[in-house]
N, C-alpha and C positions, 0 to 999 in steps of 0.2 A: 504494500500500500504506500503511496505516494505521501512524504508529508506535502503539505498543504504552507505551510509556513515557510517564506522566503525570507534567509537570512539577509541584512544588508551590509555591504561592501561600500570602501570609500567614506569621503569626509562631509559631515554635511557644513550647511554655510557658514551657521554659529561657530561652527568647530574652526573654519579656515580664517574666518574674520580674528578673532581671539587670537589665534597662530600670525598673524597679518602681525597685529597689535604688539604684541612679544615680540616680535622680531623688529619691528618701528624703535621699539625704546631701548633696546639695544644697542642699536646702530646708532641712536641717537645718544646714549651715555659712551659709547668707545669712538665717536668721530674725531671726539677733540684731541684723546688719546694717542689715535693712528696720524694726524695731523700733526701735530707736536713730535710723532715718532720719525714722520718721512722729513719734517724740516730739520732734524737733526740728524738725520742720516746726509741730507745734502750737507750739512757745516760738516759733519766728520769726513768727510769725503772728501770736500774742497783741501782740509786743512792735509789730509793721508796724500792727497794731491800735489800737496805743495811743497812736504816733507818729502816723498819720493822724486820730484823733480829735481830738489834743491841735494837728495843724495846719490840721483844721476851726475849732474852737473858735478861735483865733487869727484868720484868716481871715475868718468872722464876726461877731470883733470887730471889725475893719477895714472893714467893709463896711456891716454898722448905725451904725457910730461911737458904740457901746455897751459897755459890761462884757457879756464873754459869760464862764460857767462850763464846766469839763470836769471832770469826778465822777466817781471813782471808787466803785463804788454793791455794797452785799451782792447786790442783783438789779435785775431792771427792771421789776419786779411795784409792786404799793402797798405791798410788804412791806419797800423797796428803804430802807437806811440807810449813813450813809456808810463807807467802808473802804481801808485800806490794803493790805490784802492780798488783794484780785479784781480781774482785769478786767475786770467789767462797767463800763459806763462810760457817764453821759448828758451830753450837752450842752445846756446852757440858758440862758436870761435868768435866772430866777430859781432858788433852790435847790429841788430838786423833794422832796428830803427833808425838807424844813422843813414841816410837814403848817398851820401857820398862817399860808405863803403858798400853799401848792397842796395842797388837801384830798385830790384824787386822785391824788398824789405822781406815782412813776415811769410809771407805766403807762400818763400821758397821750400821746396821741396828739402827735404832732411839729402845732406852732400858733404862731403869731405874738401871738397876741391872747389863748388860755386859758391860762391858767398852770395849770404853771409857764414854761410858752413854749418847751418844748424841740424843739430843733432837729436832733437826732440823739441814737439810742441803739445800745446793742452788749450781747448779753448773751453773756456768757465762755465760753455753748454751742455757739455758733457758730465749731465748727470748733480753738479751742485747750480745751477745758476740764479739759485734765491740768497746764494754762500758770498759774503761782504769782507772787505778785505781790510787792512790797513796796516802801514806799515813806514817806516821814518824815509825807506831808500825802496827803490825799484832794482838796481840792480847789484847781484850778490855776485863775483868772482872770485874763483876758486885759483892756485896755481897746482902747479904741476907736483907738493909735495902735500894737497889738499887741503891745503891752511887759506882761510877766505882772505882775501887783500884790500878788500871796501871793508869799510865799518861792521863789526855783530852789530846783529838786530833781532828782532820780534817781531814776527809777521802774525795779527791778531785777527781770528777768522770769526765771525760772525755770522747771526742770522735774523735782520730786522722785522722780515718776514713773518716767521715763526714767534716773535718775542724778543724780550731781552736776555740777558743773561742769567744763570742760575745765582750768578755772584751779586745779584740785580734783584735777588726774589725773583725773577722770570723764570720762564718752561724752558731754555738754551741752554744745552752744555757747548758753551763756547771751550774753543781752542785757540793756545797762541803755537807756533811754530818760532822754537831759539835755534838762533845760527852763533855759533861762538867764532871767536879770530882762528881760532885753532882749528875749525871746520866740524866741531861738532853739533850735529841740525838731531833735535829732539822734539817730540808734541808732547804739551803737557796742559793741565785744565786749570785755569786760574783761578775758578772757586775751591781750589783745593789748597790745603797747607804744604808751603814750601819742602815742611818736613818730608811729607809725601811723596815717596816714585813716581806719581802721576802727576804733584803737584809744581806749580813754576815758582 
């Protein structure tokens, strides 16, 4: 004999609206969270960026047993001038914004032989470009026994976008990037106690 009674299958509409809602306030309590999380991922980026180029450029000076440059650059077009406040960044033999050693400035292709000779570039779209820069000098050189020959400095990376700093009461974990005379280039987080390995 047949039962007579059809089980039901599936969600009815109260159940999916309620499901709807739940999942609304959710998204709405973890947005500001993932927000804050992806603008500090572009600042740790910019700053990992800036430390790897600046321990290319060292590195390469060691190896040619040459003066090598690392530039902080407006871009990495021919429109490219020097700045303190971007993270685009070129590495070179010669200065590629000086257009009376290298007519086709930033734009050239990485060369051993065409000047400006650059050896690495990074433009600040790549992945951090909410990432704010500042810094006393644009351009860090290195010589050939890797001890820097401009001024140490502090290249302090930010993120206005996101907030201010943690050091600030803001949602930032800002980074500075130290270059020392002796060519030691370290990241370190300024809301932290000097005492501290992480701290500046």
């Amino acid at each position: 004999m047949l039962n007579s009674r059809h089980s039901q299958h599936g969600v009815s509409m109260i159940e999916l609206l309620i499901g709807l809602v739940i999942i609304g306030i959710l998204a709405a309590i973890g947005a500001p969270a993932l927000s804050s999380w992806i603008q500090n991922g572009q600042l740790r980026l910019a700053a990992e960026a800036i430390q790897n180029g600046l321990q290319l450029a060292r590195a390469e000076a060691v190896h040619r047993n040459s003066s090598v440059r690392f530039q902080l650059t407006t871009t990495t077009d021919n429109t490219c001038a020097l700045s303190t406040t971007n993270s685009n960044w070129v590495i070179s033999q010669d200065d590629p914004t000086d257009p009376a050693v290298a007519a086709t400035l930033c734009a050239t292709a990485p060369s051993d032989t065409v000047a400006p000779r650059i050896i690495q570039k990074r433009p600040s779209s790549e992945g951090s470009r909410n990432a704010v820069v500042a810094a006393a000098q644009s351009t860090f050189i290195f010589n050939g026994l890797g001890r820097l020959t401009t001024t140490a400095d502090t290249i302090v990376v930010t993120n206005p976008t996101g907030g201010t700093c943690i050091a600030a009461n803001g949602p930032m974990r800002c980074l500075n990037v130290v270059v020392t005379t002796g060519g030691q280039i370290r990241m370190c987080n300024p809301a932290k106690a000097s005492a501290d390995p992480q701290g500046c």
